[in-house]
C-alpha positions in Angstrom: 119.5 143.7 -23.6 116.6 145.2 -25.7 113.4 146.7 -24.5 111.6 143.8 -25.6 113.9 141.0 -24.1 114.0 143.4 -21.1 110.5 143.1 -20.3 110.0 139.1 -21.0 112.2 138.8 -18.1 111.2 141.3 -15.7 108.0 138.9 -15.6 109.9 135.9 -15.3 109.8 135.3 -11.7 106.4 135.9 -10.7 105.4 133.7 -13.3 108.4 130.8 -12.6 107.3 131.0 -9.2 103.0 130.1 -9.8 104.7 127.4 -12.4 106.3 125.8 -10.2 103.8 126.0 -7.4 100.9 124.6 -10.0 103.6 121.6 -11.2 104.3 120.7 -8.1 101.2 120.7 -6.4 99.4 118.5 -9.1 102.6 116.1 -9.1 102.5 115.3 -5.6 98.6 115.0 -5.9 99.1 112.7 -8.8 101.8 110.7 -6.5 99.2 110.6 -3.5 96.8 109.1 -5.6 99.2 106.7 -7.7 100.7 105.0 -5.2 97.9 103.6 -2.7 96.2 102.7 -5.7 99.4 101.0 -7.2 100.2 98.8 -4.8 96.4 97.4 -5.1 96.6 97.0 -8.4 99.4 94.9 -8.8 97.9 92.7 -5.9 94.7 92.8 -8.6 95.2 92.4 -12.1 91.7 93.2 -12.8 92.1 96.8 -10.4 95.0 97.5 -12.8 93.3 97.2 -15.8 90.1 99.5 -14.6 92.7 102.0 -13.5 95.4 101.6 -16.3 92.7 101.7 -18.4 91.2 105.2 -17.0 94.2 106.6 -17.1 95.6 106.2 -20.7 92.0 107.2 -21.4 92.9 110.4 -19.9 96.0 111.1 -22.1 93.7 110.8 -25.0 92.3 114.3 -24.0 94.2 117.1 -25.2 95.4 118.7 -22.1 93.9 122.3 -23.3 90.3 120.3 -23.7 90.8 118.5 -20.4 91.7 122.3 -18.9 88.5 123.6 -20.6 85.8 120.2 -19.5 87.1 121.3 -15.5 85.4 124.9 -16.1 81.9 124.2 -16.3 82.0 121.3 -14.4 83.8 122.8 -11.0 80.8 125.9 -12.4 78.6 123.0 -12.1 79.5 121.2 -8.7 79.7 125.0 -6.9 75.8 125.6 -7.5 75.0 122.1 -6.7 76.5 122.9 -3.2 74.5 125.7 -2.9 75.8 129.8 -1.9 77.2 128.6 1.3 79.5 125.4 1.0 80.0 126.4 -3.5 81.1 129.6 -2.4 85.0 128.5 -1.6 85.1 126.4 -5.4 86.6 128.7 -7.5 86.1 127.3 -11.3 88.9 129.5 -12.7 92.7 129.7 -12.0 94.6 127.2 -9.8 91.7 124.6 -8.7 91.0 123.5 -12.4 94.5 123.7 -13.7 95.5 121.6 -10.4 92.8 118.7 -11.1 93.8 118.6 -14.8 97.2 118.1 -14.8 96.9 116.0 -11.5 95.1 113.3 -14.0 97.0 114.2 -17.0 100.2 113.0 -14.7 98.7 109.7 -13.7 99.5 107.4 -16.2 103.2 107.6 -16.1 103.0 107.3 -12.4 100.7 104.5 -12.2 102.0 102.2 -15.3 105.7 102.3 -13.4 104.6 101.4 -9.7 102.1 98.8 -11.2 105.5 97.4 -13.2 107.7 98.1 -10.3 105.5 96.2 -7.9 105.0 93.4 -10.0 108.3 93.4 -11.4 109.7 91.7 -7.8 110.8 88.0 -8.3 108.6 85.1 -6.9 111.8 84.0 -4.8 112.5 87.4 -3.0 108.9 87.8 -1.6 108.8 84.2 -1.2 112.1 84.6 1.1 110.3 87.3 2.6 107.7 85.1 3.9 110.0 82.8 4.9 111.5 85.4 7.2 107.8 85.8 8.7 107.3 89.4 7.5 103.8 90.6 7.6 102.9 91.8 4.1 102.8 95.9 5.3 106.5 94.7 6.3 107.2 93.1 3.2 106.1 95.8 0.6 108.5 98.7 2.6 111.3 96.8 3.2 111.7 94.3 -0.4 109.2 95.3 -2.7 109.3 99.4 -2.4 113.1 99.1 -2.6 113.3 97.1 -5.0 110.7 98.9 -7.6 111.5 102.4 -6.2 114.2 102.8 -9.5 111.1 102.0 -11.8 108.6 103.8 -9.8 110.9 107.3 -10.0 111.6 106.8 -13.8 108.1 107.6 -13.8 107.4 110.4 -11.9 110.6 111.9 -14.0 108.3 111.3 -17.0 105.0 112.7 -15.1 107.3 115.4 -14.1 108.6 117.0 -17.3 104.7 116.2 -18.6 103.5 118.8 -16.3 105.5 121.3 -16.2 105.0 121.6 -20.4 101.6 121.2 -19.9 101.2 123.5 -17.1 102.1 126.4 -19.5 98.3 125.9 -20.8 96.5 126.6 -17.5 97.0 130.1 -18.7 93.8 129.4 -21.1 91.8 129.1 -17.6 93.3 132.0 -15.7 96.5 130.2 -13.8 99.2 132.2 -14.2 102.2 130.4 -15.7 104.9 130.5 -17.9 102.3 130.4 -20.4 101.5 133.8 -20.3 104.4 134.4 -22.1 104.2 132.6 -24.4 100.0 133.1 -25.4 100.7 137.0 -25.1 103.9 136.8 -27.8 102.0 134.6 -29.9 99.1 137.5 -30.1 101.5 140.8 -30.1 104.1 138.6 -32.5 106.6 139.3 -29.4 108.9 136.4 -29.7 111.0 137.3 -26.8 108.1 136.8 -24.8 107.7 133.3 -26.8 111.5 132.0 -26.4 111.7 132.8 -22.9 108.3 131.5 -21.8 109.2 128.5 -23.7 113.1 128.5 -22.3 112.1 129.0 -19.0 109.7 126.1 -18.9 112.1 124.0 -20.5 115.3 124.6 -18.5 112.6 124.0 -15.1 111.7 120.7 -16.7 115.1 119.6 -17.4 116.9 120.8 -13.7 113.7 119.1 -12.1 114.2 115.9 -14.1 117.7 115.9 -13.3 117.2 116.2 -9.5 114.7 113.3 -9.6 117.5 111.1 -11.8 119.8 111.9 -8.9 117.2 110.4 -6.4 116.7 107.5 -9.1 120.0 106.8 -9.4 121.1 106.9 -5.6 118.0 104.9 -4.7 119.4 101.9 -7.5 123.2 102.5 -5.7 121.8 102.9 -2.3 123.8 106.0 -2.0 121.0 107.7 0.8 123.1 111.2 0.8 122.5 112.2 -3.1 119.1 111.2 -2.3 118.0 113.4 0.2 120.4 116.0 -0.9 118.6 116.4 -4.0 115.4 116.4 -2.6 116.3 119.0 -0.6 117.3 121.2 -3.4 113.5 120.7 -4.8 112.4 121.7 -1.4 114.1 124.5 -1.3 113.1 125.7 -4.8 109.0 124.8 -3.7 109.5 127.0 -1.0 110.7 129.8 -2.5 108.0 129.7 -5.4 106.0 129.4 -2.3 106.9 132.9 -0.4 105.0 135.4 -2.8 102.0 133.4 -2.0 102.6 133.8 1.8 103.0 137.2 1.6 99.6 139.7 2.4 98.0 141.5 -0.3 95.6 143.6 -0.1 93.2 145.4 -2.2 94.2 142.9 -5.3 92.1 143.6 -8.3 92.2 141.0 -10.6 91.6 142.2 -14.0 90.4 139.6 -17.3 91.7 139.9 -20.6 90.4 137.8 -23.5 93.4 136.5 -26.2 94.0 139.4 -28.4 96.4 142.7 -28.4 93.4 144.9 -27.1 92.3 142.9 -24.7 95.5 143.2 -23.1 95.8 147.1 -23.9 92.4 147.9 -22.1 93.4 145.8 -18.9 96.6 147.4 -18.7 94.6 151.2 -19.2 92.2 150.1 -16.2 94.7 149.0 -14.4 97.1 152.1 -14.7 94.0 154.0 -13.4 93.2 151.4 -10.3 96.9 151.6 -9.5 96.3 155.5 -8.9 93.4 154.9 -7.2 95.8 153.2 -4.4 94.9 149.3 -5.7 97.3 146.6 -6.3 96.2 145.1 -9.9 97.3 141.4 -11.1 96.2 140.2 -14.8 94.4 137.0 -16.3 95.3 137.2 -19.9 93.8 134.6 -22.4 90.4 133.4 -21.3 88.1 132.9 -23.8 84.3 134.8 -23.9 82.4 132.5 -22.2 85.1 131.5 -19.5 85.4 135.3 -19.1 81.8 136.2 -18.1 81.3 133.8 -16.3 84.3 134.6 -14.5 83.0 138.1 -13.5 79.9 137.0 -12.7 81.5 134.5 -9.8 83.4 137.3 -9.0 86.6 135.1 -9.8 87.9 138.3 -11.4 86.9 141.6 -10.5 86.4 143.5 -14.2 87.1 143.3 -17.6 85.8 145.0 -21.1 83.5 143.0 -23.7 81.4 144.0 -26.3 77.5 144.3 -26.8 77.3 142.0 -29.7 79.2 139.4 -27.7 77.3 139.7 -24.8 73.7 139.6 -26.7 74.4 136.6 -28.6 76.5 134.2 -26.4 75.4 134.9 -23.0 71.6 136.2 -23.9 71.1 134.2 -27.1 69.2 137.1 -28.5 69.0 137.3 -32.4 66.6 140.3 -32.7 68.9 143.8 -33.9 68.7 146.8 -32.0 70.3 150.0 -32.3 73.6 150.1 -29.9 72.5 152.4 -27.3 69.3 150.3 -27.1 71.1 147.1 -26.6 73.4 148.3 -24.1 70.6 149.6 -21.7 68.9 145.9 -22.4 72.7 144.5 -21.3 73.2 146.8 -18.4 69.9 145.8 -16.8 69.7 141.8 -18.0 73.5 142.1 -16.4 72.8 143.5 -13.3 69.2 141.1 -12.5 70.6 137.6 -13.7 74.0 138.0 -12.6 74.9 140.9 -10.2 77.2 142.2 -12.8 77.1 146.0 -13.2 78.3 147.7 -16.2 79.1 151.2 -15.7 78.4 152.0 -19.5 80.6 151.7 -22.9 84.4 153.1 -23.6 82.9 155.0 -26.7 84.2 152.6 -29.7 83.2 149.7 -31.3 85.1 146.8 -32.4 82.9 144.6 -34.6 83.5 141.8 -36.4 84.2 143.0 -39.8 84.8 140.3 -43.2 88.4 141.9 -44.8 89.6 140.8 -48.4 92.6 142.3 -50.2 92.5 145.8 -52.3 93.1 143.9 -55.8 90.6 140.9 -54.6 88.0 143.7 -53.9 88.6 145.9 -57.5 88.8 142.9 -59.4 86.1 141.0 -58.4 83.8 144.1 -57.7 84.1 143.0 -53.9 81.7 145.7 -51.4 78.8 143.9 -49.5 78.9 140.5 -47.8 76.1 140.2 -50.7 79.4 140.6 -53.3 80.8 138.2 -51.2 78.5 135.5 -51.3 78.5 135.7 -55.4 82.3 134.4 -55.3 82.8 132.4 -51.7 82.3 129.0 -53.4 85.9 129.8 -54.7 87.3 131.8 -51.3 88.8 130.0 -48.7 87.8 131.9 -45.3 90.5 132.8 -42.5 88.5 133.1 -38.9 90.2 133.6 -35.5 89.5 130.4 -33.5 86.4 130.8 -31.8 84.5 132.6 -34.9 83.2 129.3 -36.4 81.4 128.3 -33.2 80.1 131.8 -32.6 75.9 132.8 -33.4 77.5 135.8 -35.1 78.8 133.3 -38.1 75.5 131.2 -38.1 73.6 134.7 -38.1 75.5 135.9 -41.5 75.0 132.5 -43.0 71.4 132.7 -42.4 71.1 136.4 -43.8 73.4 135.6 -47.0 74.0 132.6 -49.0 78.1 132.0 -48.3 79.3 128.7 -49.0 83.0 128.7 -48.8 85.7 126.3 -50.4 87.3 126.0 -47.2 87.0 127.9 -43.4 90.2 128.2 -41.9 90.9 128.8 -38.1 94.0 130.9 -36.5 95.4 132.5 -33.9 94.1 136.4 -34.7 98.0 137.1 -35.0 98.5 135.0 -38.0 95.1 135.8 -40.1 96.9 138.9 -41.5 99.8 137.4 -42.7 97.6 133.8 -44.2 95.4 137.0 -46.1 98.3 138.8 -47.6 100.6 136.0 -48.7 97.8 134.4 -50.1 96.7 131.1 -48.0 93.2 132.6 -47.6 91.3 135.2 -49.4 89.0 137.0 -47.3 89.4 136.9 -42.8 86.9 137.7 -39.5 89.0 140.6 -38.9 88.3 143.6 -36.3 86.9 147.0 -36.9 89.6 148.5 -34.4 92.6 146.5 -35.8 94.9 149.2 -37.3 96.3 146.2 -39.9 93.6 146.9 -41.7 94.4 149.8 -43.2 97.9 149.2 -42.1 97.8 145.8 -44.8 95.4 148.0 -47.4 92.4 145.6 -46.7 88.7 146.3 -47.9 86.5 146.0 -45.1 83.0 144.6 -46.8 79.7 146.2 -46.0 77.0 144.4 -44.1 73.9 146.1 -45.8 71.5 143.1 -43.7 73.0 143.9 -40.4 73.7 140.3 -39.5 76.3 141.4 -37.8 75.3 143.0 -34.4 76.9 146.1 -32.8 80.2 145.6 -30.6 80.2 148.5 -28.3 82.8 147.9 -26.1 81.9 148.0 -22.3 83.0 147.7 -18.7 81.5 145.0 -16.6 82.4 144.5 -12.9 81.8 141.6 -10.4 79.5 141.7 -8.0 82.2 141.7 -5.7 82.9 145.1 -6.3 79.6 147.0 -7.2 79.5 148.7 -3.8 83.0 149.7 -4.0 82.6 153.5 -4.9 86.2 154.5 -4.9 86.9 151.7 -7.7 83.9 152.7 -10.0 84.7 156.2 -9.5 88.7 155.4 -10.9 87.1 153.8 -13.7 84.3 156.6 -15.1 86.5 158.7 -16.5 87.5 156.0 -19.2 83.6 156.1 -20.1 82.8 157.1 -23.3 86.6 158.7 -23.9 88.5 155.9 -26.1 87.7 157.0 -30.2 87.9 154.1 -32.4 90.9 155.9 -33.8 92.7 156.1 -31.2 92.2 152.7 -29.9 93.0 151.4 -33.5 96.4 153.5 -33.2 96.8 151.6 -30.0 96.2 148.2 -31.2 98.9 148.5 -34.1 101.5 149.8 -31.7 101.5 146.3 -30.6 100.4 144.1 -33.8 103.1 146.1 -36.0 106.1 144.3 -36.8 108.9 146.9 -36.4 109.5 149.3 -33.0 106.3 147.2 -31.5 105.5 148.6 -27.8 104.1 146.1 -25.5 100.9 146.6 -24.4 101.3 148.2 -21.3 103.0 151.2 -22.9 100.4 151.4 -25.8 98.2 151.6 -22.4 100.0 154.4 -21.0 99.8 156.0 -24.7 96.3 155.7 -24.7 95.9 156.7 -21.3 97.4 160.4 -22.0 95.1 160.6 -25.0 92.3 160.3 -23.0 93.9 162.4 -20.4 94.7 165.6 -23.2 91.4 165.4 -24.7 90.3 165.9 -20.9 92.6 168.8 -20.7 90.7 170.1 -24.0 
């Protein structure tokens, strides 16, 4: 088995295991909820078309959006209860992802009990009354029977729904098999893709065939295959369940946003927590606003962003200032608004930075963004997928007249490859990315600074400000990361051949900044 394969797996069931807790958890809340309110809608036609209704309104939603909309509004209900009875809603991780796919697994549910229950011939339940059953009598022992086929052919359905979608929750800081599969998207690790995606597929598929034994053996009244098989699902709940029952502590939960160093720079602060005697645990994936926010609610402990970022989406400043400048005004707007300290910047920058190929660039006499502007009308524009909806993008519209042909969004793995085979002709690519010189690209200069600096900094929660030992494990990383070196980093991941993953591009970096110590 190869290095890569090797270390897709050895995630596998720590990952398996908070699946299946988060798929279960929001099926049986979604079969809590479905089946009271069943049974009174097929007594109530006009109850089962409010609630049928609601529900197929709710599969209209994307899952990811529906993922994302539980966010600010758990953010939201948590200050409306005020510090003492908010303080136990956490807006990130399993409480979002629960409550989304709880309603994205309704419908299913709902639509077959509703059919089930009304399903039940006139005659039976009028023999039912004729036997003098009371109706709490007559719905367990004729109608329940009798729809319980239909009623599990939809929780199979709502089953195999969740467990795909619960591969998403990743994007809100659940971990899942999803993590797999986001982090090979990014580093172009496909053994992490094929067995984030074969893992999740082979759960929904045993799952589903447990719950078509239970179907099937309710329909033959065969009781033993039954129980049998839902004692095999026990069983595997319980085990998913033991990590979670085990004590921890000193966990430092350390944010990552969705690109290759993101990941590299959680893994580096983690290897130096771990000596520092802390257990670390990783939530790859959120995106910039999800991520402050985050640290702020002390829903992760630390994490590295970047000054530009920071001024613009959380500050909404628009006024430049030189770098050092606008990290002291970060530092201190942090640490008064939001209790977030920020020990100070790694010492590079990562900036957003507008990329277009070497022949591009000679032929069309291609070196300002003011060059740029003279030929976008026949450019199509490649962005990463948050770019279009960032200030920084309405701040270089604003300082030069760009009108491109078409904007183009993708995953930052896949810009590269849509610039060099020719799908779009200039990308939002990253100062620190070693593809760029790796792919020949002309970076184009921004003579108007619209572009803020991106000095890429610490922040820690609030949670652990006081904690001396943990600041003091992080300091030495202060100022000791060369945009060289982290640019070497980042390629050892993004490259396509002998790619390390980003843990060992950490532990690279790490003795980089351990010899120039030495030196």
């Amino acid at each position: 088995m190869t290095g890569a394969w090797k270390q897709a797996f050895s995630r596998v069931p720590e990952l398996l295991a908070a699946h299946v807790q988060l798929s279960f958890s929001a099926l049986l809340l979604a079969m809590l909820l479905c089946l009271p309110l069943a049974i009174w809608a097929a007594r109530k036609p006009r109850v089962a078309t409010i609630i049928l209704g609601f529900a197929s309104l709710v599969q209209t939603i994307p899952a990811l959006a529906l993922l994302a909309l539980f966010y600010p509004a758990l953010l939201g209900l948590s200050a409306l209860l005020g510090e003492r009875l908010g303080a136990g809603i956490s807006a990130l991780g399993f409480l979002p992802a629960l409550l989304a796919l709880t309603l994205y697994a309704l419908l299913p549910i709902l639509r077959n009990a509703v059919t089930g229950l009304t399903g039940v011939s006139a005659s039976v339940k009028q023999a039912a009354d004729g036997l003098g059953m009371t109706a709490a009598q007559k719905l367990r022992l004729v109608e329940a029977p009798i729809a319980a086929p239909t009623i599990m052919a939809g929780i199979r359905i709502a089953a195999v729904w969740t467990i795909g979608a619960a591969t998403l929750s990743t994007t809100v800081g659940q971990p899942s098999l999803g993590d797999l599969i986001f982090a090979g998207l990014q580093t172009q690790n496909w053994a992490l893709v094929l067995t984030g995606c074969l893992m999740s597929a082979g759960l929904a598929i045993i799952v589903d065939l447990l719950l078509g034994l239970i179907e099937r053996s309710i329909r033959e009244r065969r009781r033993y295959i039954a129980w049998g098989a839902a004692a095999l699902l026990a069983i595997g709940l319980a085990i998913a369940l033991l990590p979670g029952l085990m004590a921890r502590e000193n966990v430092v939960t350390i944010g990552a946003k969705g690109f290759s160093e993101q990941y590299i720079l959680a893994r580096l602060i983690g290897l130096r927590l771990k000596e520092a005697g802390y257990e670390v645990e990783y939530q790859d994936g959120l995106g910039s606003a999800v991520v402050f926010q985050a640290v702020a609610a002390d829903d992760i402990d630390i994490y590295v962003d970047y000054s530009g970022t920071i001024w613009t989406n959380q500050m909404k400043r628009r006024d430049p200032l030189p770098a050092e400048e606008m990290v002291r005004e970060i530092r201190k707007w942090g640490k008064e608004t939001h209790g977030v300290t920020i020990p100070g910047a790694l010492g590079f920058e990562n900036s957003y930075a507008f990329a277009v190929r070497a022949e591009d660039a000679a032929n069309k006499r291609l070196r300002t963004l003011d060059d740029l502007a003279h030929v976008s009308s026949a450019f199509v524009l490649g962005t990463d997928l948050e770019f279009r909806e960032r200030p920084e993008w309405a701040m270089v519209k604003a300082a030069y007249p760009i009108r491109f042909r078409e904007v183009r969004s993708f995953n930052p793995t896949f810009m590269y490859p849509a610039l060099s085979s020719g799908e779009v002709d200039v990308i939002s690519a990253f100062s620190s990315d070693g593809r760029i010189a790796a792919n020949g690209l002309v970076v184009l200069e921004d003579p108007k600074g619209a572009v803020p600096p991106y000095d890429a900094m610490i922040l820690v929660a609030p949670g652990r400000a006081g904690d001396d030992r943990f600041i003091n494990a992080i300091k030495p990383l202060l100022g000791a990361i060369t945009v060289e070196n982290m640019r070497e980093a980042n390629y050892k991941v993004d490259r396509n051949a002998d790619k390390l993953s980003p843990l060992r591009a950490a532990r690279w970096l790490d003795q980089r900044i351990r010899d120039g110590e030495e030196r």
